[in-house]
N, C-alpha and C positions, 0 to 999 in steps of 0.2 A: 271967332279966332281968339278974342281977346279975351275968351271966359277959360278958353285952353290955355294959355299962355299963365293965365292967372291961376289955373289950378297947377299946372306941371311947378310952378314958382312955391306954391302953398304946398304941396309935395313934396319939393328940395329943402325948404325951411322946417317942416316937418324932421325928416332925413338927418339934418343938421341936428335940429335939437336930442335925437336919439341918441344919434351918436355922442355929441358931447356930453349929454345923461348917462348914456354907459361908460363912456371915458373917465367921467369921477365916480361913478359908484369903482368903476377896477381902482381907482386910487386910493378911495379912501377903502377900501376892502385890504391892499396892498399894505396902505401904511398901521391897520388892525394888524395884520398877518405881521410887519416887523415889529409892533410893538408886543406882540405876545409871544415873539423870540425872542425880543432880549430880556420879556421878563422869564423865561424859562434860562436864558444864559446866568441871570442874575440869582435865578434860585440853586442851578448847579452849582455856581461859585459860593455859595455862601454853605451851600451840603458839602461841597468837599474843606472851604473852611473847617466846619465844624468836625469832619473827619481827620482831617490833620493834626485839631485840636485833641482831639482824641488820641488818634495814635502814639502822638509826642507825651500824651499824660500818662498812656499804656505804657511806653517805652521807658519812661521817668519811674515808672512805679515797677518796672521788670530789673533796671540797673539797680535802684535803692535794694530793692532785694537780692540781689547777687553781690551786693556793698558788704548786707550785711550779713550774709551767708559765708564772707571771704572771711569779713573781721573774725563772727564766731568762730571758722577755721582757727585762725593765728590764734587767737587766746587759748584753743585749747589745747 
């Protein structure tokens, strides 16, 4: 009885440790998965920076042109 009692023990403890073995691999799997969301958040932000940056340089260089497409107007 006491060799039953010892294995069903050795089988719970078993049990236990699976479980808390799978419990941190999901963890650290979870905290992979947000850290490679926020560096995908981090590369959006910086592509639509650089897009903005752009646009406003497009926009700067479409006005100057209309600047001086008005002057040459007036003078002539």
């Amino acid at each position: 009885m006491t060799d039953m009692i010892q294995l069903l023990h050795s089988m719970e403890d078993t049990i236990k440790l699976q479980s808390r073995a799978n419990a941190e691999r999901r963890a650290q799997r979870a905290e992979q998965e947000q850290k490679e969301f926020m560096e995908k958040l981090r590369r959006a932000a910086v592509s639509k920076a650089e897009l903005d940056g752009m646009a406003s340089k497009v926009k700067g260089s479409e006005d100057a042109v209309r600047r001086d497409q008005l002057i040459g107007m007036m003078i002539m």
